[in-house]
N, C-alpha and C positions, 0 to 999 in steps of 0.2 A: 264553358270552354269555348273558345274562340275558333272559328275554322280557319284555315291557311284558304288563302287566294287560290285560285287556279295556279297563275301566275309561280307561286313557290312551291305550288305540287309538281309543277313542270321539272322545275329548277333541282327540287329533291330526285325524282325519278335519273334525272337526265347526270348526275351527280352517283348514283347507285348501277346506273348502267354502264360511264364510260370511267369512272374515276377509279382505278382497280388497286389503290391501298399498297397495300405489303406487296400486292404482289409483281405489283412495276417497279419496286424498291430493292427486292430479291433478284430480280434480271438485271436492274442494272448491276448488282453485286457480283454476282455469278458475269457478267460481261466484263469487269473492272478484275477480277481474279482470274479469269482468263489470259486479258490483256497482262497480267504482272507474270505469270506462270509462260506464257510465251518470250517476255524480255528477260526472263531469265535463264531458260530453255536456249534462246537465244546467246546471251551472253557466254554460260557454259560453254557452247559449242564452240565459240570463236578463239575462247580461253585456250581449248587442248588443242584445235585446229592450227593456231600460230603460233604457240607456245611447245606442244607437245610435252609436258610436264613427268616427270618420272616419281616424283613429290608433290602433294599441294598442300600446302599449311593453311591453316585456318582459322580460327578462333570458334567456338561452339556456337555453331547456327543455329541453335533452339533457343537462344533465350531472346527477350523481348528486345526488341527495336526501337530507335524514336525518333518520331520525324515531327517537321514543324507543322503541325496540326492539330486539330482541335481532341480533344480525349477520346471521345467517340470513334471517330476517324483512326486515330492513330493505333487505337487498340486493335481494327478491325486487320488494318496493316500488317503489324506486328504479327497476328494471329496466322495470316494470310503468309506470310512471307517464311517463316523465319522453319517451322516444319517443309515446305518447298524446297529450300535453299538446302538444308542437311538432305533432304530425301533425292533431290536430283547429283549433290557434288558425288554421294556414294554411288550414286547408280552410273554417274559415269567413269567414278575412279575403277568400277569391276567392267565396264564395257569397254573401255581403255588402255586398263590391265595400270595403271600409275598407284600410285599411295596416296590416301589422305591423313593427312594427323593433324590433331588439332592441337593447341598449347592455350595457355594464360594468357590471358585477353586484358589484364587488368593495366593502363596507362600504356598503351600500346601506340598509343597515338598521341599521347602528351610525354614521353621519353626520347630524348633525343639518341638517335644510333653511332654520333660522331664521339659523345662526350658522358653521354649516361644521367645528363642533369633531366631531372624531369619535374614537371611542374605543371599545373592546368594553364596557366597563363602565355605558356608555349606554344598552344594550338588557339587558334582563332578564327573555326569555321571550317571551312575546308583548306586555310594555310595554315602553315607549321613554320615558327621558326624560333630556334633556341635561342631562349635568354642570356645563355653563358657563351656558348660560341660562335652563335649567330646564323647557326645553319637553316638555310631556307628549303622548303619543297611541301609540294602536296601530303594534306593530313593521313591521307589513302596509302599513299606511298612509304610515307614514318613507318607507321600504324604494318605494312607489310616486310620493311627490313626488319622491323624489332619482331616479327612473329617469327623470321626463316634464323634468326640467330638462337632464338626461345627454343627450337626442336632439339637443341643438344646440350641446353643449358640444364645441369646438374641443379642447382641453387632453386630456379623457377620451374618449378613444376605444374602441370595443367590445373590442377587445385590447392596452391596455394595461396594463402588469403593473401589480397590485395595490399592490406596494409603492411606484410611482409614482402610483397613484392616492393613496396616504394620503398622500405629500409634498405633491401638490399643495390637496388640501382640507386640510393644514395652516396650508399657506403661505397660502391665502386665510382663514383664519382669523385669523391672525396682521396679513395685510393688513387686515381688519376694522378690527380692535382699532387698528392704529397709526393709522388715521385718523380714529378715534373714532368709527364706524359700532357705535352701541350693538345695533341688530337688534330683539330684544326684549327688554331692561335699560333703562331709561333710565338715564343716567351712567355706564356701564359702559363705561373704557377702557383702556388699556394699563398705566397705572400704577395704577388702581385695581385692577386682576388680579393683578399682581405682588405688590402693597401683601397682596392678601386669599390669596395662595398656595396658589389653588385647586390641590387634588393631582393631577392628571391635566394639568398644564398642562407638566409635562416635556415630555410627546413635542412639545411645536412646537416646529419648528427656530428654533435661536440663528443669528444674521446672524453674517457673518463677523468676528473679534476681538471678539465678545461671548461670555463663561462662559456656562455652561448655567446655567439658573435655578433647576432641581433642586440642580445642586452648591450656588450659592449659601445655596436656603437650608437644604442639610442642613449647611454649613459653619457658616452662622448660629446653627444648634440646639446645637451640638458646641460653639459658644462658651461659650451658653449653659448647657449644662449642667456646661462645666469651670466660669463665672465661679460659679454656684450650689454646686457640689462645695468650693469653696476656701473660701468666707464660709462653709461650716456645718464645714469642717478647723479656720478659725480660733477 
């Protein structure tokens, strides 16, 4: 067996003396959870202070978070945050004497509050803007008209499944249009949508013995490109 040098005996020592592992890794955790429990502590405060709220709606601060980071990272976040966030809004909604309620969180922020069309393709980051009527504004913003409408909505209730939640802002969507409730379009109605085959207009449900209007008009194209293919054969 070969001995180690002086030299890397120094090197190991001096490595076992200042290099303290976990447990410089745990302070900085405990200092990065501080920092977030303070901005939030923080934020709270300014919320009731300018606001003075008699309500606050919410969507259920316990469940997982996701930010743009790596797994590791973001689980610690998530963990860190998301019990905080329910544990301070209560504690100041009883110090305060206001209400908190929470509601259905599901497309909250990909539903528009002007027209009811909802879609992922709606939000794009931190903007939001509807595909159907074009309504523009902060995803934050969507995401909190549609939660203070959701407290009295019969239909969505705080546990029901999501994929019941998009049928039913489809179907009022689609209510819109057939009664020609433009929103914010003027002249924008049923058969002017059809007519302009906005492409995100698939997902609204077809009434029963009506074709899907995706089939329709990818049938439509398919004509058109066989009637074009034969006039340039001949």
């Amino acid at each position: 067996m070969h001995s180690r040098s002086p030299r890397i005996e120094e090197k190991v020592e001096r490595l076992l003396r200042y290099n303290l592992g976990k447990q410089k890794q745990n302070a900085k955790f405990e200092h990065y959870k501080a920092t977030l429990e303070k901005e939030i502590n923080t934020a709270i405060n300014q919320l009731t202070k300018n606001k003075k709220p008699s309500i606050l709606v919410t969507e259920d601060l316990r469940h997982a978070f996701s930010y743009d980071k790596p797994k590791c990272v973001n689980r610690k976040l998530s963990n860190w945050l998301r019990g905080t966030l329910q544990d301070r809004v209560a504690f100041k909604a009883l110090a305060e004497g206001f209400r908190h309620e929470q509601v259905n969180a599901a497309y909250g922020s990909q539903g528009c509050p002007c027209c009811d069309f909802v879609d992922d393709k709606n939000r794009n980051g931190d903007r939001f803007q509807c595909l159907h009527c074009g309504h523009e504004d902060a995803s934050d913003r969507v995401a909190a008209m549609n939660y203070a409408k959701r407290l009295d909505d019969r239909e969505i209730q705080r546990y029901t499944p999501y994929r019941e939640v998009k049928s039913i802002l489809l179907n009022r969507f689609r209510r819109r249009l057939e009664m020609g409730q433009p929103i914010t379009v003027p002249g924008r109605t049923l058969e002017t949508v059809i007519k302009g085959r906005p492409p995100l207009y698939r997902d609204v449900i077809s009434q029963p013995g009506e074709k899907n209007l995706t089939n329709r008009t990818v049938n439509q194209r398919a004509k058109q490109k066989k009637h074009v293919f034969r006039n340039s054969s001949d």
